[in-house]
N, C-alpha and C positions, 0 to 999 in steps of 0.2 A: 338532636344534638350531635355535631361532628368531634368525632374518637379520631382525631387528625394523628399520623405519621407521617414523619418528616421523608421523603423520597426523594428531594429532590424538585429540583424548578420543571422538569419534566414530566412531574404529573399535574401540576397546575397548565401546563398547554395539555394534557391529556382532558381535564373537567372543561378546557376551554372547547377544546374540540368535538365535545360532545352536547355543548349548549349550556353550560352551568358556568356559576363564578363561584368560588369561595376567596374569601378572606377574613381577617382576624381583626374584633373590633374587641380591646380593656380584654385579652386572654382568653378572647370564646371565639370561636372559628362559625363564621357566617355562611350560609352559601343558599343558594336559589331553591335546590333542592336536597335534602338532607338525608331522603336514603336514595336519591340517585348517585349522587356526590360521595357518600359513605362506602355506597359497593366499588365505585372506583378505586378510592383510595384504599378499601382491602383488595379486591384483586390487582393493582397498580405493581406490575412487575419493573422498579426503577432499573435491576439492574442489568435489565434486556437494553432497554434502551441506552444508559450510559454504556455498557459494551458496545453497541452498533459504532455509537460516536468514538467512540476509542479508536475501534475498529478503521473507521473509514480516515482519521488522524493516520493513525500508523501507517495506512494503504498512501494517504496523500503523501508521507514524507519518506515514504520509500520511493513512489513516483519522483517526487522532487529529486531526489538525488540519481535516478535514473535517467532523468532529463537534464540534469545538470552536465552527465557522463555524455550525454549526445548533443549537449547545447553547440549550435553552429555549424552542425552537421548537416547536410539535407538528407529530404525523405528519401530523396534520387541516388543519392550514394548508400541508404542505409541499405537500400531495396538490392543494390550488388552485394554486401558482404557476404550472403550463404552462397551466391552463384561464386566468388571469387574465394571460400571456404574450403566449398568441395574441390575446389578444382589445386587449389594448394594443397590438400587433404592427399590428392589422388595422385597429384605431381611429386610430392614429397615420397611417396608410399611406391611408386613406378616413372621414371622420369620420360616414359614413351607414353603417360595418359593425354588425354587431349584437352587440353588448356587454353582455350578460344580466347578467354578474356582477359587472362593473366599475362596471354603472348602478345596480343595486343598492349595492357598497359606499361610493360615489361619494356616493348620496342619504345612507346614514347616516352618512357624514363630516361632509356638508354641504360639499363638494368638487364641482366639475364633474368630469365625465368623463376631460375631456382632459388636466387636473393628477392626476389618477389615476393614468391609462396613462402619463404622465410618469415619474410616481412607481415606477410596477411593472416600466417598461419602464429606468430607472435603476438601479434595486435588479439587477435580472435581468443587465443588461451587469458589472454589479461582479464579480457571483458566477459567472457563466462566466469573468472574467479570472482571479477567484482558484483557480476548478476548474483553467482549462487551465496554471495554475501551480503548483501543486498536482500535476496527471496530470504533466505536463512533466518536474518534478524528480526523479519517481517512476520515470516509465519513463528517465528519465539515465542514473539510480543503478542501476536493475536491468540497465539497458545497459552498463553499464562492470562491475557484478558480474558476467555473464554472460560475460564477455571473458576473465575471470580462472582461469586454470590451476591455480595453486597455491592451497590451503589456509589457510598464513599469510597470502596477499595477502589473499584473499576475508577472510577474521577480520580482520585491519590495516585491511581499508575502511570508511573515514568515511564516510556519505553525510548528514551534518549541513548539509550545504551546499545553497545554492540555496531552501531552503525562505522563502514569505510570514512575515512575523510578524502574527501571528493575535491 
């Protein structure tokens, strides 16, 4: 006879995974094998797994909002920001540093230099605030999911909260 706790739809793919079926026929819980099936659902850790899933939610919708921040961008322009970074960084800090790429885009603006590295080195301070707010909120939420014992907490957690609006 199966001594069923309730875990979650996650441990009926766990009994499924393992070659068993149970279900519930008039209030008694059926299944193929009754102490293979038994030891699962006592060792059946639900809220390892409802965390994972939490987890990888949270990861996706910090992604999303970080590609929301780069959507329309190419790869080709993203791959210059830290070369045109540094070179703002270094230009701003000494105005005799050597600035290849910034004098170059500088000329075909029709821009000096120094409203350049203004410009690159303005842009660059935004998008680190909104990364480390962005990672911030990310690593909260998987912080306070990873806290969480129970199953229904970890499924019940909202982690809508805290995020930039983008």
């Amino acid at each position: 006879m199966i001594n069923y706790i309730e875990k979650g739809y996650a441990l009926h793919q766990a009994i499924r995974a393992a070659g068993h079926w149970l279900h519930e026929e008039n209030g008694v819980w059926i299944s193929s094998n009754d102490e293979a099936v038994q030891a699962i659902i006592d060792s059946f850790d639900a809220a390892a797994g409802a965390r994972a899933a939490k987890v990888a939610a949270i990861d996706a919708h910090a992604a999303k909002l970080r590609n929301k921040v780069v959507a329309g961008i190419s790869p080709a322009e993203m791959s210059s920001w830290p070369l045109k970074v540094k070179e703002a960084i270094a230009y701003l800090a000494d105005a005799s540093a050597d600035t290849p790429m910034l004098t170059m885009e500088a000329q075909a603006r029709q821009i000096t230099v120094l409203e350049l590295a203004q410009r690159v080195k303005a842009n660059s301070d935004q998008l680190a605030m909104l990364e480390a707010v962005i990672a911030g909120n990310a690593g909260r939420h998987r912080d306070a999911v990873a806290a969480l014992t129970d199953w229904q907490a970890v499924s019940a957690y909202d982690f809508s909260t805290g995020w930039p609006e983008i």
